[in-house]
VMD Tcl script that builds the backbone (N, CA, C; Angstrom):
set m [mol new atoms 270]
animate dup $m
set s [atomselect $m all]
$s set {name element resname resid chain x y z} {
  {N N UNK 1 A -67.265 10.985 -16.162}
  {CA C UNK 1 A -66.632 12.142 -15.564}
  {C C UNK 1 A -66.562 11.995 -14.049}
  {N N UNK 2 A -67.499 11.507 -13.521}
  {CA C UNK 2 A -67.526 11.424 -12.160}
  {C C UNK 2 A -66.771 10.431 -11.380}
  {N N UNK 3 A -66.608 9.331 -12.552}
  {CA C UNK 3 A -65.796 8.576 -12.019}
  {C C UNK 3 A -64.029 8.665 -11.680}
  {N N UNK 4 A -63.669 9.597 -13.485}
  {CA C UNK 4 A -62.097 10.101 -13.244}
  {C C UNK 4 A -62.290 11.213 -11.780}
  {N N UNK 5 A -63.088 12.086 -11.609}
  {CA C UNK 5 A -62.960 12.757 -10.304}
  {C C UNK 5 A -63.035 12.041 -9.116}
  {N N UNK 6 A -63.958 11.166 -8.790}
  {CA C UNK 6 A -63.899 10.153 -7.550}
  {C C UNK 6 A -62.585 9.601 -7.595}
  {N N UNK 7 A -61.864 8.681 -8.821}
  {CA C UNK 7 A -60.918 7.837 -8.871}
  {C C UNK 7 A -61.756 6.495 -8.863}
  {N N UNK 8 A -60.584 5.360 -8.643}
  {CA C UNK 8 A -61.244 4.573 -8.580}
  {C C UNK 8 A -61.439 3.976 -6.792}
  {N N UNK 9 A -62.670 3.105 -6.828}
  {CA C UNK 9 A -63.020 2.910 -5.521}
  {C C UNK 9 A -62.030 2.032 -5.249}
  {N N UNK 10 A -62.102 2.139 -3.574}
  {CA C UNK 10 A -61.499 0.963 -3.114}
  {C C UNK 10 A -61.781 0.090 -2.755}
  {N N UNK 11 A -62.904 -0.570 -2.935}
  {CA C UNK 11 A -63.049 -1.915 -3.571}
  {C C UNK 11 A -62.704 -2.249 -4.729}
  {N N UNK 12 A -63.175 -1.873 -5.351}
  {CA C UNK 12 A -62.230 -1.843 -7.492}
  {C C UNK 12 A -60.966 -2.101 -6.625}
  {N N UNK 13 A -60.219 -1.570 -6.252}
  {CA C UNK 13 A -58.855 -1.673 -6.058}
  {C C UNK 13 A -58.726 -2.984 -5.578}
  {N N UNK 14 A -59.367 -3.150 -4.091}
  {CA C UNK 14 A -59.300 -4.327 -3.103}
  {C C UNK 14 A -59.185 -5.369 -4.302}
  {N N UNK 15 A -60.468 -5.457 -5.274}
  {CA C UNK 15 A -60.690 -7.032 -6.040}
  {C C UNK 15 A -59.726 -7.023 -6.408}
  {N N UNK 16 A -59.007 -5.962 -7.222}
  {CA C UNK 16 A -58.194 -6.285 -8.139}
  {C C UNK 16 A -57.027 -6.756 -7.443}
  {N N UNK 17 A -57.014 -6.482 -6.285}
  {CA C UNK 17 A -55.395 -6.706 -5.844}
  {C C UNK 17 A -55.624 -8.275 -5.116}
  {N N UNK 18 A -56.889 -9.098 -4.932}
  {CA C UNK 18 A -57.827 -9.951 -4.995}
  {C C UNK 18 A -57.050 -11.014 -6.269}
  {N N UNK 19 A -57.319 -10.450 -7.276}
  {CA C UNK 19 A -57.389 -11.048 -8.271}
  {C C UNK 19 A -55.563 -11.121 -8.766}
  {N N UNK 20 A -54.841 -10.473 -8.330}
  {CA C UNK 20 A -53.501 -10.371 -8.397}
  {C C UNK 20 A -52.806 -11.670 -7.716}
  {N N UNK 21 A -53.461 -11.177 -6.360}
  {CA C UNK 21 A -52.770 -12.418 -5.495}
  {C C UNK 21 A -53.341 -14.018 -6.416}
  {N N UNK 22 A -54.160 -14.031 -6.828}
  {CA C UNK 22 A -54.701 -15.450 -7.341}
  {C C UNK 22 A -53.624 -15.716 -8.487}
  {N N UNK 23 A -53.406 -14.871 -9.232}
  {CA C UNK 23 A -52.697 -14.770 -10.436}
  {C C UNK 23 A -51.553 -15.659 -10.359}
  {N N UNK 24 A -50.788 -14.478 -8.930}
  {CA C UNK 24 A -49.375 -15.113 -8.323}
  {C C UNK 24 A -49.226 -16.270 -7.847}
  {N N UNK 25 A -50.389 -16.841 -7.262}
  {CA C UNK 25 A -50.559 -18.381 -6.389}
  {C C UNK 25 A -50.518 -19.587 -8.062}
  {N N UNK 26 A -51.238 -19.016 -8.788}
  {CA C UNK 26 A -51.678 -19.616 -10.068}
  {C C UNK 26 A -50.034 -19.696 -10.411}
  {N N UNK 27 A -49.628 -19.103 -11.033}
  {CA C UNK 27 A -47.816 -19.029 -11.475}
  {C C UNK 27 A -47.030 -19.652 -10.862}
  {N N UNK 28 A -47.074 -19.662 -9.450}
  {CA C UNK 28 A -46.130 -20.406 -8.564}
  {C C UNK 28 A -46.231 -21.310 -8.483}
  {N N UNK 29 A -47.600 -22.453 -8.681}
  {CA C UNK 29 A -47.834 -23.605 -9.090}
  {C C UNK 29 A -47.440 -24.375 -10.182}
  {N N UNK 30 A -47.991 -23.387 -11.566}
  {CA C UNK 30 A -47.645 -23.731 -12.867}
  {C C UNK 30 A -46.137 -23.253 -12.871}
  {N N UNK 31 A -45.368 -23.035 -12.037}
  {CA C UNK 31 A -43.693 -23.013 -12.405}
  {C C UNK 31 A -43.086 -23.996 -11.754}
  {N N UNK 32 A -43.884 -24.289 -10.531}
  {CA C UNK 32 A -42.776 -25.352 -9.940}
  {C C UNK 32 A -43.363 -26.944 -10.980}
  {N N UNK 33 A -44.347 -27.162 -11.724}
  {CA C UNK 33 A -44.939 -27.868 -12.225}
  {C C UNK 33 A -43.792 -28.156 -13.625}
  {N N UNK 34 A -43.908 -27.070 -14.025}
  {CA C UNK 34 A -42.854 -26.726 -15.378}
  {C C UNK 34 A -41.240 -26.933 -15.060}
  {N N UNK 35 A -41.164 -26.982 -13.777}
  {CA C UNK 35 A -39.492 -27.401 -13.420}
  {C C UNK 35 A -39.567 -28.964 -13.087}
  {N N UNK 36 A -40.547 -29.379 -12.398}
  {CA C UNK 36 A -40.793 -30.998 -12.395}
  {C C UNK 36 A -40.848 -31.597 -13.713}
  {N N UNK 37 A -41.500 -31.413 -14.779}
  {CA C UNK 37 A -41.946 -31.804 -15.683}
  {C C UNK 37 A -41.030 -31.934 -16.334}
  {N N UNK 38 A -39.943 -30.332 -16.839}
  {CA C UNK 38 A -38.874 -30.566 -17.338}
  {C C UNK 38 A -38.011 -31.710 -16.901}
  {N N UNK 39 A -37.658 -31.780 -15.555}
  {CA C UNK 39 A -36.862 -32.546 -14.999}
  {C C UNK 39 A -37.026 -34.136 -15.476}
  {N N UNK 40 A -38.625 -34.249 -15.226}
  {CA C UNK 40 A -39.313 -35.738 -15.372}
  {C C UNK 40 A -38.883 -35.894 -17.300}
  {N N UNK 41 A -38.562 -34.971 -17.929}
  {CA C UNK 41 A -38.395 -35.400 -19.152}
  {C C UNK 41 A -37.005 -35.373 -19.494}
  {N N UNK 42 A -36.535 -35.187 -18.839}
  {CA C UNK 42 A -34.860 -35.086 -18.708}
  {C C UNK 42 A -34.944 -36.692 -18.510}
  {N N UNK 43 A -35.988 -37.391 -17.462}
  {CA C UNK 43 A -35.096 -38.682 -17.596}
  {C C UNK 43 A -36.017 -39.573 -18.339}
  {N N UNK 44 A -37.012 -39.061 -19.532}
  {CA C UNK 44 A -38.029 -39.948 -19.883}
  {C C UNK 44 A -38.444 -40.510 -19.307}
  {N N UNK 45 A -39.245 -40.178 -18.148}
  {CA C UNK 45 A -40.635 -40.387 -17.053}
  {C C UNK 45 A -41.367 -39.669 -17.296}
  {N N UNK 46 A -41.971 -38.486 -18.029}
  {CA C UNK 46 A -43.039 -37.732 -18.665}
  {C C UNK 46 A -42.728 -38.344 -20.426}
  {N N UNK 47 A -43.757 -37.495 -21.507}
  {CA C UNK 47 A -43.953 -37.430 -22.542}
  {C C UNK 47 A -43.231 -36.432 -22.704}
  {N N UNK 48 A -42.950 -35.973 -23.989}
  {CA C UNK 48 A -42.552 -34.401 -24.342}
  {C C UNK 48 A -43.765 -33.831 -24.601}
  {N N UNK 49 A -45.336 -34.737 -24.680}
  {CA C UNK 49 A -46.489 -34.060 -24.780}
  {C C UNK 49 A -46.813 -33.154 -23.343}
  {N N UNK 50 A -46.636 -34.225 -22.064}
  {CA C UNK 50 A -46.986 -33.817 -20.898}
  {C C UNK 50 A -46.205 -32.663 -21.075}
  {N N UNK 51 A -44.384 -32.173 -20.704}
  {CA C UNK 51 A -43.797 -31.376 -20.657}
  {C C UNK 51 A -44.151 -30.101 -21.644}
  {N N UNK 52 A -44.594 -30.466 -22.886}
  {CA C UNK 52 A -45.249 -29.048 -23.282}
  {C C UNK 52 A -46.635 -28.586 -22.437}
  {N N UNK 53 A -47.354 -29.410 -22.584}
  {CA C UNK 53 A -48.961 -28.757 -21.884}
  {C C UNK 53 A -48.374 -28.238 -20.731}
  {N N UNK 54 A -46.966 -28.547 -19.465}
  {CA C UNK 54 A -47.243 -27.681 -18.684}
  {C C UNK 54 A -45.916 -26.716 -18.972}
  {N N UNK 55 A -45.440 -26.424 -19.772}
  {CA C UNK 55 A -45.095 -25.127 -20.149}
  {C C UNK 55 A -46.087 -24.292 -20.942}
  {N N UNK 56 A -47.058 -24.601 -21.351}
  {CA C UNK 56 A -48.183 -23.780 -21.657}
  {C C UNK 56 A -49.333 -23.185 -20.790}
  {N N UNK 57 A -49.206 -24.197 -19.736}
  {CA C UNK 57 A -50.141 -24.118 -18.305}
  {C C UNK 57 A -48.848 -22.596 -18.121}
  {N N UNK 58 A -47.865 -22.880 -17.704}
  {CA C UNK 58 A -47.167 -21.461 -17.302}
  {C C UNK 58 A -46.961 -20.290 -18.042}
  {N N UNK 59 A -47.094 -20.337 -19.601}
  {CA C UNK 59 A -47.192 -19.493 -19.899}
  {C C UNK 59 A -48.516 -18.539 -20.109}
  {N N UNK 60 A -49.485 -19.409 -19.697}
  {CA C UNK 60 A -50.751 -18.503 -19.525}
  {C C UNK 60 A -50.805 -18.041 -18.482}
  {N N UNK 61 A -50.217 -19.033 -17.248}
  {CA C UNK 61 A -50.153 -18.437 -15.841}
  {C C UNK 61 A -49.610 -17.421 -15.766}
  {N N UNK 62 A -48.621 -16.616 -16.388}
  {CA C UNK 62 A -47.606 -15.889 -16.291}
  {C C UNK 62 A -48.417 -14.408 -17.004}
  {N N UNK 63 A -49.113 -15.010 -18.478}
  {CA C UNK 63 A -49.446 -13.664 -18.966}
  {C C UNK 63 A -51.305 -13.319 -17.673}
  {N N UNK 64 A -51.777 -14.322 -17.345}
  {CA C UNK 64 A -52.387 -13.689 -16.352}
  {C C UNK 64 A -52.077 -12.813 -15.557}
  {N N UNK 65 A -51.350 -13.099 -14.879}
  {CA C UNK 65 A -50.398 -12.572 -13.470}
  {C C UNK 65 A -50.532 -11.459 -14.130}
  {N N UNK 66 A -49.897 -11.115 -15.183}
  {CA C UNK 66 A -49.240 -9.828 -15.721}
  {C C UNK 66 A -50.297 -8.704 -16.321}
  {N N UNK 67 A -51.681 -9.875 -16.414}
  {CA C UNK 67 A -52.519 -8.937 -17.302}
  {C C UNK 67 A -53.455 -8.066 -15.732}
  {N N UNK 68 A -53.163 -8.981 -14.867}
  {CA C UNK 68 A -54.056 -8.601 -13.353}
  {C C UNK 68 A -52.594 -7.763 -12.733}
  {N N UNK 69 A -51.444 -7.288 -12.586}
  {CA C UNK 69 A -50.573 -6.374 -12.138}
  {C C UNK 69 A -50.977 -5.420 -12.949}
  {N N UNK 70 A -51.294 -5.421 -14.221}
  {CA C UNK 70 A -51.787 -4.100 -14.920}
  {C C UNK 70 A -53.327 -3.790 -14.596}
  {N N UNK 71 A -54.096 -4.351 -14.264}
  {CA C UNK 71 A -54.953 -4.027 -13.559}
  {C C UNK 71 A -55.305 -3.573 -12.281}
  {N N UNK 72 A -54.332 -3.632 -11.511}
  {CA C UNK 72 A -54.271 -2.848 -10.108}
  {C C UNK 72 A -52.994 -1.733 -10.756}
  {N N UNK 73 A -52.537 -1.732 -11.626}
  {CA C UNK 73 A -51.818 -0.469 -11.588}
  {C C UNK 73 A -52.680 0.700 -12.356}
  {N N UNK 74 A -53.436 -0.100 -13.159}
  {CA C UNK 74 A -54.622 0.846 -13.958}
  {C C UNK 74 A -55.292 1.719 -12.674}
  {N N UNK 75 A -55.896 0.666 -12.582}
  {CA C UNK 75 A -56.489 1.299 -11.095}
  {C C UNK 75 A -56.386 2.501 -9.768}
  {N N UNK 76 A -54.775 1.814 -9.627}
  {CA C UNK 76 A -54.102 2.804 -8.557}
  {C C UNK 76 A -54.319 4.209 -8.574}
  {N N UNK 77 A -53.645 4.289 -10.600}
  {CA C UNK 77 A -53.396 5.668 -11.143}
  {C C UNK 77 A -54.258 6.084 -11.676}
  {N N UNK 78 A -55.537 5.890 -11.584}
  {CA C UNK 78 A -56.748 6.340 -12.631}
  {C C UNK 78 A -57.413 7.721 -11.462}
  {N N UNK 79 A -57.327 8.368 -12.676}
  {CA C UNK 79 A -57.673 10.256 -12.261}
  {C C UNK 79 A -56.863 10.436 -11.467}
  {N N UNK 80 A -55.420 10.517 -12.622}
  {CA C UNK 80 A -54.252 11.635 -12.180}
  {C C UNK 80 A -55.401 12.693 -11.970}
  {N N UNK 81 A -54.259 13.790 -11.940}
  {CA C UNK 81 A -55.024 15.528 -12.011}
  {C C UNK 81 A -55.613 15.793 -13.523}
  {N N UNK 82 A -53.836 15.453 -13.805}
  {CA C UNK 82 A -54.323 15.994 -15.488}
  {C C UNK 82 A -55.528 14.861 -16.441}
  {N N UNK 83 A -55.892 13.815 -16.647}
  {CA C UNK 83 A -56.926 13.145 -16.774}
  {C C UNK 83 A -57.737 14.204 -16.312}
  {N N UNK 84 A -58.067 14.436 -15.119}
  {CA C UNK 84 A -59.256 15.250 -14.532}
  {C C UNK 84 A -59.619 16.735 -15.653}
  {N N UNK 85 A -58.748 17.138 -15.588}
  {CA C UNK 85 A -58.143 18.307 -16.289}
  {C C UNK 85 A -58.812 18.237 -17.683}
  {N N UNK 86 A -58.480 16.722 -18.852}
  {CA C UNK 86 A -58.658 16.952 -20.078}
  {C C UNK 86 A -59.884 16.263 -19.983}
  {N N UNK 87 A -60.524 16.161 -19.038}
  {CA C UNK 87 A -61.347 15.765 -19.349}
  {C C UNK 87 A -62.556 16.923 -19.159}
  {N N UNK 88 A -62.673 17.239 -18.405}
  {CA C UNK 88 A -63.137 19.057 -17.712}
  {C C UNK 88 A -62.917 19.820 -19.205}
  {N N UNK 89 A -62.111 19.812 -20.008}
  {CA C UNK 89 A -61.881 20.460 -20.634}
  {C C UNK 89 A -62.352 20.111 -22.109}
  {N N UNK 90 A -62.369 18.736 -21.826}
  {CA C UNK 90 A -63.027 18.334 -23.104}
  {C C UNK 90 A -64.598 17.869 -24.024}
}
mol reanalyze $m
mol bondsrecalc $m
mol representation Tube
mol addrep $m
């Protein structure tokens, strides 16, 4: 209870937005990796093994990113009013 009334701290926030930026640095790596790779298999200079592992490197990179943007948005919005409200009430 005390916590939906405080909200969340801003540190909670800070890490998370911490942990966002890492996400994004992480993705931007594993994409330009996944456009080389493709490329390198376009002219059979990779494997089609290599070229999958790093389209899999990006697709985890990607659902990270996405699982840490929902975590600073959790964050942001935690103890609207009404939260406060059903919870007081409940």
């Amino acid at each position: 209870m005390a916590l939906l009334v405080e909200g969340a701290r801003a540190e909670d926030i800070q890490q998370a937005r911490a942990v966002l930026r890492q996400a994004e640095a992480g993705l931007k790596v594993a994409t330009d990796d996944a456009v080389r790779m493709r490329e390198l298999a376009r002219t059979g200079s990779v494997t089609p093994k290599q070229r999958d592992d790093a389209e899999a490197r990006l697709t985890v990179a990607e659902t990270q990113r996405s699982a840490a943007a929902e975590a600073v948005r959790k964050l942001e919005r935690l103890a609207r009013p009404a939260e406060v409200r059903a919870a007081e009430a409940g």
